[in-house]
TIROTI-815003 format. One record per residue: x, y, z of N, C-alpha, C in turn. Coordinates in steps of 0.05 Angstrom, whole numbers. Example, Ala and Ser with C-alpha at 12.3 -4.5 7.8 and 13.67 -1.06 7.14 Angstrom:
% TIROTI-815003
{finu {264, -114, 156}, {246, -90, 156}, {264, -66, 156}}
{finu {257, -45, 142}, {273, -21, 143}, {258, 1, 157}}
END
This chain:
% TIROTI-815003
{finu {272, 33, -522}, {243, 31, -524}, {231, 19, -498}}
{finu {213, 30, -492}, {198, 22, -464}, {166, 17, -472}}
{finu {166, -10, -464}, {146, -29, -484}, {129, -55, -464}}
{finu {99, -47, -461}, {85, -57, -447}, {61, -71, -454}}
{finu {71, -112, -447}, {56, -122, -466}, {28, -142, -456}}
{finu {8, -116, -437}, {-9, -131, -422}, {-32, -104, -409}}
{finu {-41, -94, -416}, {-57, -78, -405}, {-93, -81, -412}}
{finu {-114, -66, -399}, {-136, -74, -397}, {-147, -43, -397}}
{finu {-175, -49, -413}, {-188, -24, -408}, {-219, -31, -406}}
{finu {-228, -8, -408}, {-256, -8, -396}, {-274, -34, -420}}
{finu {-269, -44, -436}, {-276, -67, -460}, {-275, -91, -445}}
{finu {-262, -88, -415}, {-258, -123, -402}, {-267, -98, -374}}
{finu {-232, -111, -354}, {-242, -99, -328}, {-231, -78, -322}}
{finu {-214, -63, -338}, {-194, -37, -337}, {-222, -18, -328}}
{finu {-207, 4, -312}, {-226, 31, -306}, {-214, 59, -331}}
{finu {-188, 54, -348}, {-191, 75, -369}, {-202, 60, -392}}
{finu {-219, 81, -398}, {-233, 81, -433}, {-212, 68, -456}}
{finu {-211, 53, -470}, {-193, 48, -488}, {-168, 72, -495}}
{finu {-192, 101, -506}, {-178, 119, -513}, {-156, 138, -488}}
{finu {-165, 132, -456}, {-154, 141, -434}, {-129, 123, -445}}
{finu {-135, 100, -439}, {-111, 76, -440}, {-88, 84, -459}}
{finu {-89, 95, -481}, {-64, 98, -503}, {-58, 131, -485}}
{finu {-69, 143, -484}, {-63, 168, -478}, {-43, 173, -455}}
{finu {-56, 155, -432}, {-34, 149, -411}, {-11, 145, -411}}
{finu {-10, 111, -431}, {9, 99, -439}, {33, 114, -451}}
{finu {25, 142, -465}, {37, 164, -476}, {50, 173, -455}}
{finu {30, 190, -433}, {45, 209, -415}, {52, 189, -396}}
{finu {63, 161, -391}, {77, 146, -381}, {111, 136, -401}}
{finu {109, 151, -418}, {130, 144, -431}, {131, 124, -443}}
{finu {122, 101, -447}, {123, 80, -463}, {113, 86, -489}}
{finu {136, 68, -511}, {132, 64, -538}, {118, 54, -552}}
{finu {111, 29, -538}, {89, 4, -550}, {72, 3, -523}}
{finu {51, 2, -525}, {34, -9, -514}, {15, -33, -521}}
{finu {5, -60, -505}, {-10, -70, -519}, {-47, -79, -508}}
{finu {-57, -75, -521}, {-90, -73, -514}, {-96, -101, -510}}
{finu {-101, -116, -487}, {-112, -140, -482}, {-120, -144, -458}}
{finu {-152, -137, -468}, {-186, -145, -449}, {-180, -173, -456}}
{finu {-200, -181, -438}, {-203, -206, -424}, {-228, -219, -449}}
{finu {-211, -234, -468}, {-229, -249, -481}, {-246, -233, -505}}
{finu {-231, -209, -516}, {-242, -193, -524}, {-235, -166, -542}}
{finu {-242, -158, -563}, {-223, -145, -580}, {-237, -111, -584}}
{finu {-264, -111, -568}, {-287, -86, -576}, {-269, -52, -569}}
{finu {-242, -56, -561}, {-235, -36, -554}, {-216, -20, -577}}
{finu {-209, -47, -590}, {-183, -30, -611}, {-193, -6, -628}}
{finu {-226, -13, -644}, {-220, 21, -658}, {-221, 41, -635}}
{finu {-236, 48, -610}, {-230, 74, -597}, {-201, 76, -592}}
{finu {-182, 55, -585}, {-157, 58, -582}, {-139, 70, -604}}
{finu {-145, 59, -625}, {-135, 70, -645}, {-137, 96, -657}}
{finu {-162, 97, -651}, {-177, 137, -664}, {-154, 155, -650}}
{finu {-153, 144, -622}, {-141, 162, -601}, {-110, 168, -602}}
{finu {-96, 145, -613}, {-64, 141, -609}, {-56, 168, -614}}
{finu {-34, 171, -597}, {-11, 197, -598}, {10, 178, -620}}
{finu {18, 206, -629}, {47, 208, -639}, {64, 188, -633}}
{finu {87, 172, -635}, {97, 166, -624}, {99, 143, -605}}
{finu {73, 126, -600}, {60, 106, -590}, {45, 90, -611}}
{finu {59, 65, -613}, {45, 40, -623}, {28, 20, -611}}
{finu {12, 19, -623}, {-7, -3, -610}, {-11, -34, -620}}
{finu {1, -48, -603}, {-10, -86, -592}, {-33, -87, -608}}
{finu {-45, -109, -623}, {-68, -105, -610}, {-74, -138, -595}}
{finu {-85, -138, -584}, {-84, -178, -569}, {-120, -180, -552}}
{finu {-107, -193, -527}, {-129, -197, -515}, {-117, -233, -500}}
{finu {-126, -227, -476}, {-125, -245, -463}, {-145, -266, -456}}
{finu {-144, -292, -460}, {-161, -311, -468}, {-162, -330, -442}}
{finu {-186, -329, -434}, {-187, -357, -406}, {-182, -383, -418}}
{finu {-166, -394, -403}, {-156, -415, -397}, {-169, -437, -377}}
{finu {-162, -465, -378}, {-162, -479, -360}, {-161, -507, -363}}
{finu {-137, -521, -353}, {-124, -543, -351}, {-130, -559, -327}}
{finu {-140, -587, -325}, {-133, -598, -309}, {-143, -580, -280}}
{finu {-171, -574, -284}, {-176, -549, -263}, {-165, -542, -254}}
{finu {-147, -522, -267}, {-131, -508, -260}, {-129, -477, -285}}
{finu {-148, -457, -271}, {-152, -434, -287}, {-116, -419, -298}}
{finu {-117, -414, -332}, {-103, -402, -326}, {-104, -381, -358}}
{finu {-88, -357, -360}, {-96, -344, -376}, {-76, -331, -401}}
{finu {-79, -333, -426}, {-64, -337, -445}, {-74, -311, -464}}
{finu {-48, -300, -468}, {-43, -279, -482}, {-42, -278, -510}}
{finu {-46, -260, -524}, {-53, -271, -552}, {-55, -248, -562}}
{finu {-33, -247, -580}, {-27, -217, -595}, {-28, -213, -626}}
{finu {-35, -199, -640}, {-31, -185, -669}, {-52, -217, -687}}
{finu {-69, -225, -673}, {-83, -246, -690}, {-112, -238, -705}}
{finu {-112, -242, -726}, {-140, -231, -745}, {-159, -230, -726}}
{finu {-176, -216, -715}, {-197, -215, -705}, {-220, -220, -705}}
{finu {-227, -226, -738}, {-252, -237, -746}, {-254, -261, -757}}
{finu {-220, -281, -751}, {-221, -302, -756}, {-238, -322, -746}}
{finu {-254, -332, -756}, {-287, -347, -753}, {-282, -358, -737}}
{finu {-265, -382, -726}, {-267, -407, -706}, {-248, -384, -685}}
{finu {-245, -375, -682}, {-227, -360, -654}, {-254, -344, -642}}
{finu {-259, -323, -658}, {-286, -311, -655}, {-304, -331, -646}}
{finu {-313, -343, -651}, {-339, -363, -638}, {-322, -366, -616}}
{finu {-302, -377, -611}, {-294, -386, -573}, {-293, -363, -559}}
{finu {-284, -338, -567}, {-281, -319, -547}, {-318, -310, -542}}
{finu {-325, -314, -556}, {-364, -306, -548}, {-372, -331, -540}}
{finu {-364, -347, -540}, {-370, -369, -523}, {-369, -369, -489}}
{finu {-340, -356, -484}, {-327, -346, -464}, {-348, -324, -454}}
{finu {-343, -306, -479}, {-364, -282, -466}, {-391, -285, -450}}
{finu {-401, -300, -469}, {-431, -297, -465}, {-431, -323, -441}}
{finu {-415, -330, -427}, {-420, -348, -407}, {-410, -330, -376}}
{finu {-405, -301, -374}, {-391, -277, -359}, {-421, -274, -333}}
{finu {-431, -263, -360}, {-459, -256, -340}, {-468, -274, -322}}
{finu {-481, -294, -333}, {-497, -318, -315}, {-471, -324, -293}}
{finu {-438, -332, -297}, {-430, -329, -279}, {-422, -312, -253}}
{finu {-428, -288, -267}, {-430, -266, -249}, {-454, -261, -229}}
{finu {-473, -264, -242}, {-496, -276, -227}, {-497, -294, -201}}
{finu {-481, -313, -205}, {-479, -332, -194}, {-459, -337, -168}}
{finu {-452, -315, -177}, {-422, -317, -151}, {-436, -296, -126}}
{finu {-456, -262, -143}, {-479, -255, -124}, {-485, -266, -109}}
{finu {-501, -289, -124}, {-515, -309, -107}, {-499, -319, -89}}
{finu {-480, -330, -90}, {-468, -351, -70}, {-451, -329, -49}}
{finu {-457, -305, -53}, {-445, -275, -39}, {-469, -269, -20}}
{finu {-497, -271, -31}, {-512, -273, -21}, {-518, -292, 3}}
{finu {-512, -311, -5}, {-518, -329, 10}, {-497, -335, 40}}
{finu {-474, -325, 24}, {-456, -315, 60}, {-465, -289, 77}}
{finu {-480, -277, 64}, {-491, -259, 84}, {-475, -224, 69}}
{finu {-471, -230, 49}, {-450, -209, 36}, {-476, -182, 28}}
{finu {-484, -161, 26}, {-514, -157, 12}, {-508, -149, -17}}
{finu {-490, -155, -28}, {-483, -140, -62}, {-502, -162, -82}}
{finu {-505, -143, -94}, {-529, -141, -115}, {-521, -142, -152}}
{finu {-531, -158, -166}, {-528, -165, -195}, {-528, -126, -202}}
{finu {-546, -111, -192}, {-542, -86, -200}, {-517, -59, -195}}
{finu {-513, -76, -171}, {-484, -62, -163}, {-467, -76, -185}}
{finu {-461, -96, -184}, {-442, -98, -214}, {-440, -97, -231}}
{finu {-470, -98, -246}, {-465, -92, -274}, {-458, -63, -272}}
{finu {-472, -43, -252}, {-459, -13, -251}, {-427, -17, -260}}
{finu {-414, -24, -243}, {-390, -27, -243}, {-373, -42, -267}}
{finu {-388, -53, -277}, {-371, -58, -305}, {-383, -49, -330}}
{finu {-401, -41, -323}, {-413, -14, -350}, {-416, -39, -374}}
{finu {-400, -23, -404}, {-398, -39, -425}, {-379, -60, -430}}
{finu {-361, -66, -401}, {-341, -84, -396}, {-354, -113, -403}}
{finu {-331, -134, -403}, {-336, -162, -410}, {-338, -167, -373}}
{finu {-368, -166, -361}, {-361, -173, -334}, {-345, -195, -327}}
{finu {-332, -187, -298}, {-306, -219, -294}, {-313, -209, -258}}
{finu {-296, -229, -252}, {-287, -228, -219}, {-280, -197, -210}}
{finu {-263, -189, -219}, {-258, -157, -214}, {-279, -141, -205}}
{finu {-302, -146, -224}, {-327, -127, -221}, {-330, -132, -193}}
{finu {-343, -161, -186}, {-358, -169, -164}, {-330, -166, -138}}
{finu {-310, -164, -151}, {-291, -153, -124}, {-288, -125, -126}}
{finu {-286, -111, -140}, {-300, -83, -130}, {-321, -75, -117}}
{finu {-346, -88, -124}, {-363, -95, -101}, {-367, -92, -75}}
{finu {-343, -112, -75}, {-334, -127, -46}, {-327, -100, -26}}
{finu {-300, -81, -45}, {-293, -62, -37}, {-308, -37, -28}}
{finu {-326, -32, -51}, {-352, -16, -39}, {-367, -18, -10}}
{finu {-364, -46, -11}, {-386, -49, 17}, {-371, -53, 34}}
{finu {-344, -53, 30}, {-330, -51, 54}, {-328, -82, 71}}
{finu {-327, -93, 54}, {-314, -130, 61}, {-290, -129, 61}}
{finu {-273, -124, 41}, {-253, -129, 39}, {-242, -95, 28}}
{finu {-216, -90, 32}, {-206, -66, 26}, {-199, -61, -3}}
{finu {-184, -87, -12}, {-171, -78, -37}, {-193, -101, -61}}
{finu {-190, -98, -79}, {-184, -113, -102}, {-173, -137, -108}}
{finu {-147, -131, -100}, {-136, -167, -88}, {-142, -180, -66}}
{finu {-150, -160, -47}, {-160, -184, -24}, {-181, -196, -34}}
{finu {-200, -190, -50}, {-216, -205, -57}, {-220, -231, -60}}
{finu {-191, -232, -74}, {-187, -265, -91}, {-165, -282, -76}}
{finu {-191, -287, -49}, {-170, -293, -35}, {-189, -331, -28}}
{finu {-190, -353, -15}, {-205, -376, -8}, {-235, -362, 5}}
{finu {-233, -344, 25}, {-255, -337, 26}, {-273, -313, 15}}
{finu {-269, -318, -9}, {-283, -297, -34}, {-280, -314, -57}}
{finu {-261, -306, -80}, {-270, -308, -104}, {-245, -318, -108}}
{finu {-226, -324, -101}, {-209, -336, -120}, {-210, -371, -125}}
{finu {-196, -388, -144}, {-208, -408, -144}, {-210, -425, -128}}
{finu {-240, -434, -133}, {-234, -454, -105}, {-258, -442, -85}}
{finu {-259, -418, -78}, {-262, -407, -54}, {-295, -397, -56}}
{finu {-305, -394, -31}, {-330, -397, -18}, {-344, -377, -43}}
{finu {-340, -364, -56}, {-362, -347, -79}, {-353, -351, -105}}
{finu {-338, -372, -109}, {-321, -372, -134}, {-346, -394, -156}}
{finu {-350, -379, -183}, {-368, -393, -197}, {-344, -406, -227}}
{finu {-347, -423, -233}, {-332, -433, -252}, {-351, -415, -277}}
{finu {-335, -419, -302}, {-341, -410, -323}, {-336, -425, -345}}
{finu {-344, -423, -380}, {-335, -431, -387}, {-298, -416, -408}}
{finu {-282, -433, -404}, {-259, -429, -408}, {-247, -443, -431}}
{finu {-221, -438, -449}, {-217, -450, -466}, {-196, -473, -460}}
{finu {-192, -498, -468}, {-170, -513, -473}, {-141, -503, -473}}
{finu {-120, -493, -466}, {-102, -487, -479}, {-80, -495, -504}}
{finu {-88, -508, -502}, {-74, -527, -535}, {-99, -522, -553}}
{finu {-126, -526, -548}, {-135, -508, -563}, {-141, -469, -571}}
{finu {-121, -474, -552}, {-125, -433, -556}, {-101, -427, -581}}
{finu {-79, -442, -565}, {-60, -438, -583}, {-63, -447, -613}}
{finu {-72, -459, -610}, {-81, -474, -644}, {-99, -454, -653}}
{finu {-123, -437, -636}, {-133, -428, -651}, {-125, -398, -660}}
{finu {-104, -385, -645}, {-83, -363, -653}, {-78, -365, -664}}
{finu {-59, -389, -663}, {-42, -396, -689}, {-52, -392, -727}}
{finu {-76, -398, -721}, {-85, -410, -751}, {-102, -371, -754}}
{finu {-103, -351, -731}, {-115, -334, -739}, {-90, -315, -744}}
{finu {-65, -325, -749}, {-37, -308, -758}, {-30, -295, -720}}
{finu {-35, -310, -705}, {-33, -287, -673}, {-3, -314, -659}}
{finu {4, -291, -639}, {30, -303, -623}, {20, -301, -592}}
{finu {20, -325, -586}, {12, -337, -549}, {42, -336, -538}}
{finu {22, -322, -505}, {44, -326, -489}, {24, -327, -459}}
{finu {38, -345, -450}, {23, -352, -427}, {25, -331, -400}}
{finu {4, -313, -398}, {9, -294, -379}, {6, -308, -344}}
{finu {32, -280, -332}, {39, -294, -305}, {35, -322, -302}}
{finu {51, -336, -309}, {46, -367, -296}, {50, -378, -271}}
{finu {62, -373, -254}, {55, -373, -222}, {53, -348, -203}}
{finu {35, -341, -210}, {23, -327, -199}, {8, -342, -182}}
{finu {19, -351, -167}, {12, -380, -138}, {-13, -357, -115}}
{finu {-7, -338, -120}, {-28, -312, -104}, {-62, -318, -113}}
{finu {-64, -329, -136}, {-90, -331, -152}, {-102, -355, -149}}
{finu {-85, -374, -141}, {-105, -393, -126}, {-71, -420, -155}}
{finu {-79, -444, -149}, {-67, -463, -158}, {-54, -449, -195}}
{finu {-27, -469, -199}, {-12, -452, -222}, {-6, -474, -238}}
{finu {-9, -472, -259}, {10, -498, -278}, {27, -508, -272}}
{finu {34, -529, -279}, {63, -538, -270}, {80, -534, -288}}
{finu {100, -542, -287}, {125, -531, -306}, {123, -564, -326}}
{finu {116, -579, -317}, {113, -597, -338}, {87, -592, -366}}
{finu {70, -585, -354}, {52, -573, -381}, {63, -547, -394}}
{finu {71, -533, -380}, {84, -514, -391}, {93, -518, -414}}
{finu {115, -542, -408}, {133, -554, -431}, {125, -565, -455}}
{finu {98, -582, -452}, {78, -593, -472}, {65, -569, -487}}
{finu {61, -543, -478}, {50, -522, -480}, {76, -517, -506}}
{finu {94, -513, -499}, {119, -500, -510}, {112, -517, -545}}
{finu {114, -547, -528}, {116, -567, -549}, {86, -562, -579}}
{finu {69, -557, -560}, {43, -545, -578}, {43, -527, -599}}
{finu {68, -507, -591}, {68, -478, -602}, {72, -453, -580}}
{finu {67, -453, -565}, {72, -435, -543}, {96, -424, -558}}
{finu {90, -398, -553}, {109, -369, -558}, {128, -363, -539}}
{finu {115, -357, -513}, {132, -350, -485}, {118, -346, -472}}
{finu {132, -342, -451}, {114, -341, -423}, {121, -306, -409}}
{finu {106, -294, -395}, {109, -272, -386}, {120, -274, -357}}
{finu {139, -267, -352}, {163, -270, -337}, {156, -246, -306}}
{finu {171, -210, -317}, {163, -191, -304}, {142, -181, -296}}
{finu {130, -194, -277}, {98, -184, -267}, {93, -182, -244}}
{finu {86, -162, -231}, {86, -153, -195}, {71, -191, -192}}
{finu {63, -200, -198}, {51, -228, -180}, {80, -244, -174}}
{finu {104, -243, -191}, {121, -269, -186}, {145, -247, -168}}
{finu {160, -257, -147}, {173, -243, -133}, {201, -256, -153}}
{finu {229, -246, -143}, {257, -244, -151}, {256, -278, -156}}
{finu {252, -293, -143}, {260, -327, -136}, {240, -330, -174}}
{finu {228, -319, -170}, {207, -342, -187}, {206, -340, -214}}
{finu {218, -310, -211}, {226, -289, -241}, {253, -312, -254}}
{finu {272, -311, -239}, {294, -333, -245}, {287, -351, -252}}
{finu {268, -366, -236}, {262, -390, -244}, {249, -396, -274}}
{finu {229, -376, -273}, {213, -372, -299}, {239, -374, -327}}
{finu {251, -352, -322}, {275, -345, -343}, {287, -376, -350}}
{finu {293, -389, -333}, {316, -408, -340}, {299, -428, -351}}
{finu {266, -437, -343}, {249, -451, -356}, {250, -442, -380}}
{finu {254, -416, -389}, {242, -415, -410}, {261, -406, -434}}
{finu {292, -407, -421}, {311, -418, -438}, {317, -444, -445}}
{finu {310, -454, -422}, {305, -493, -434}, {282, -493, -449}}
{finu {266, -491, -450}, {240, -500, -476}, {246, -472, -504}}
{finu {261, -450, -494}, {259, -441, -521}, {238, -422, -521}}
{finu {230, -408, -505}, {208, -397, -500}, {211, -373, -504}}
{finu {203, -341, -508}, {210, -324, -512}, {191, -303, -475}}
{finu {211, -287, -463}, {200, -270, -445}, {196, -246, -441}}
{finu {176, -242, -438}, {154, -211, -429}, {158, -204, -410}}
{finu {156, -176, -411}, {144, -168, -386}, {126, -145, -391}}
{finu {106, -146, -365}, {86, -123, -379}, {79, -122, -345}}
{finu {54, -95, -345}, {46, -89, -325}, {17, -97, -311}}
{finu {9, -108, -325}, {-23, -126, -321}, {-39, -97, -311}}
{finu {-37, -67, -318}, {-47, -51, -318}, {-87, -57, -321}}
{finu {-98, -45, -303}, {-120, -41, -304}, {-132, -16, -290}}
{finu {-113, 2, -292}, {-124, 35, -283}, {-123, 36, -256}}
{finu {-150, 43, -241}, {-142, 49, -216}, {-155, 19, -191}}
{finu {-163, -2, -203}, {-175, -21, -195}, {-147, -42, -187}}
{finu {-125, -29, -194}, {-103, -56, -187}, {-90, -28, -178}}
{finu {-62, -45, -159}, {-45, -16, -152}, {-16, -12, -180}}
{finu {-17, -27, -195}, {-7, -27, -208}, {-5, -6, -237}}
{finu {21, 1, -246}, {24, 28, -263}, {37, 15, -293}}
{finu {32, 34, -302}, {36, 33, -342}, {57, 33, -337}}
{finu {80, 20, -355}, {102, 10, -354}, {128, -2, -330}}
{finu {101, -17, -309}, {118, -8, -285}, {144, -41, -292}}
{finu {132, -57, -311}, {148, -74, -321}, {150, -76, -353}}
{finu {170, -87, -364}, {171, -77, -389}, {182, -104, -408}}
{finu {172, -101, -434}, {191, -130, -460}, {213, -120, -463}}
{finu {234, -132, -467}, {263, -130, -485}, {252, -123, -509}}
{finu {261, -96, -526}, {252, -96, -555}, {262, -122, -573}}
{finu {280, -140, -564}, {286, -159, -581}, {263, -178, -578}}
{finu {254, -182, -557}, {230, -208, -561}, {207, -190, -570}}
{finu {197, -157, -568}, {182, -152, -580}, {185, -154, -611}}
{finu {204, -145, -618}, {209, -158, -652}, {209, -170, -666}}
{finu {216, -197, -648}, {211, -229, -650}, {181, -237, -649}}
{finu {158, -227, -633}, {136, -219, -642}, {131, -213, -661}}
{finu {135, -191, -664}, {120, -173, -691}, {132, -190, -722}}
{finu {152, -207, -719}, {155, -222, -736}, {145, -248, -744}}
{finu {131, -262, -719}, {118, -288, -723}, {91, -287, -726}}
{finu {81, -252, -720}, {51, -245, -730}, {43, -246, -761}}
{finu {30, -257, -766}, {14, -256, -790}, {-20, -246, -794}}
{finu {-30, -241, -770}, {-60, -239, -774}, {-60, -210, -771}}
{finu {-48, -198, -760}, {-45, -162, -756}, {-17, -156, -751}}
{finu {-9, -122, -753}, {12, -114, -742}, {7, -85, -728}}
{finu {26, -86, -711}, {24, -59, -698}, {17, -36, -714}}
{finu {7, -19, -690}, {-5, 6, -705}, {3, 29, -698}}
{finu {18, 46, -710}, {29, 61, -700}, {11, 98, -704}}
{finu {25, 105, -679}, {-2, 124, -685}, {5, 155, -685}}
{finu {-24, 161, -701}, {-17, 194, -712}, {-38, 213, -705}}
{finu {-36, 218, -677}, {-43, 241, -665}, {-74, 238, -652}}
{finu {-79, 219, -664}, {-105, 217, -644}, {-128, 233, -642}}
{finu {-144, 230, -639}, {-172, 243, -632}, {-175, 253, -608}}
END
């Protein structure tokens, strides 16, 4: 089974449609795929109408984070969706996107950048606007080339000369609030040291101690050194490891299953879920 537990679609900052997103995921060969926008669940029925044959669908969503100012972002799979206290934080999250997006314009503006609140909302359409948008932007006007250069000290990553804080969740309260909506956390890329400052391996462990699920291991951000390192952390705390492709279409250079879960820890999933289960699918729309 070839099984990918991290992708994005046009519902957050992905450039395919929910229903592109399963379809791909198909003619990329993978078995499982899993659906997780940034703080946000509006994508699963088109995903679902659409599923091929043969392809199951995640369903999750990735939840902002932030410790000890220190942004970071937590994965969250197969949990009820209309569980009342989870739902209020992720629209909490949401509805604080815009005004920050706004705001980073402004301070884009104000370096002499000329991008405009209308160039981005273009760019993220019906998306949950984030950083991505306003670094596509960037790319448009020809500041910066890629997408990642963006999120670099002098742009948008944290910390850095256009960077607007938001509001973000607790992580001991995220997990708590998964938990109680039947969903399984895993802390996506955790040093990913490229994004600006990373947890330490000591919260990590308090994390673990909280409830933490696992941590996502296989991800183009952590090179060979860090992947090891991750692994052996996370056979000391007990932790269970992912890998997935942090897919977002053509806005990252990254491909559908270009990293992948062990079906044993996906199993181990699908067994500690109680708020949903995969969906397996029949032929699609």
């Amino acid at each position: 089974m070839r099984i990918d537990l991290h992708c994005h679609s046009t519902a957050s900052d992905g450039t395919d449609t929910p229903a592109e997103l399963v379809r791909n995921a198909a003619a990329a060969g993978l078995d499982v795929v899993a659906l997780t926008d940034h703080d946000s669940t509006r994508g699963y029925a088109e995903a679902i109408a659409a599923l091929p044959h043969g392809l199951t669908l995640v369903t999750g969503a990735e939840l902002s984070c932030r410790i000890d100012g220190i942004s970071m972002h937590m994965l969250a799979y197969l949990f009820d969706p209309d569980e009342p206290a989870l739902l209020a934080e992720r629209e909490l999250v949401r509805d604080d996107r815009v005004p920050r997006a706004r705001g980073m314009v402004a301070r884009l503006n104000e370096l002499g950048v000329p991008v405009t609140w209308e160039q981005v909302a273009r760019i993220a359409g019906d998306g949950s606007v984030g950083r991505p948008h306003v670094a596509t932007a960037l790319v448009e006007l020809g500041v910066v080339p890629t997408v990642s250069d963006a999120f670099s000290q002098d742009w948008l990553s944290d910390g850095g000369r256009a960077y607007v804080a938001k509001h973000e969740t607790d992580p001991f309260e995220a997990i708590r609030l998964v938990k109680a909506a039947g969903g399984v956390t895993v802390f996506a890329h955790p040093a990913a040291s490229k994004r600006g400052r990373t947890v330490p391996e000591s919260v990590i462990a308090e994390l673990a101690v909280a409830g933490l699920d696992g941590i996502e291991v296989d991800h183009m951000d952590h090179d060979d050194d860090t992947r090891a390192r991750l692994r052996g952390l996370a056979a000391d705390l007990g932790l269970l490891v992912t890998g997935s492709s942090d897919y977002h279409g053509s806005r990252k250079t990254c491909v559908l299953g270009e990293y992948t879960t062990d079906p044993e820890v996906y199993g181990e999933i699908t067994r500690r879920a109680t708020g949903a289960f995969p969906v397996p699918g029949t032929g699609g729309a």
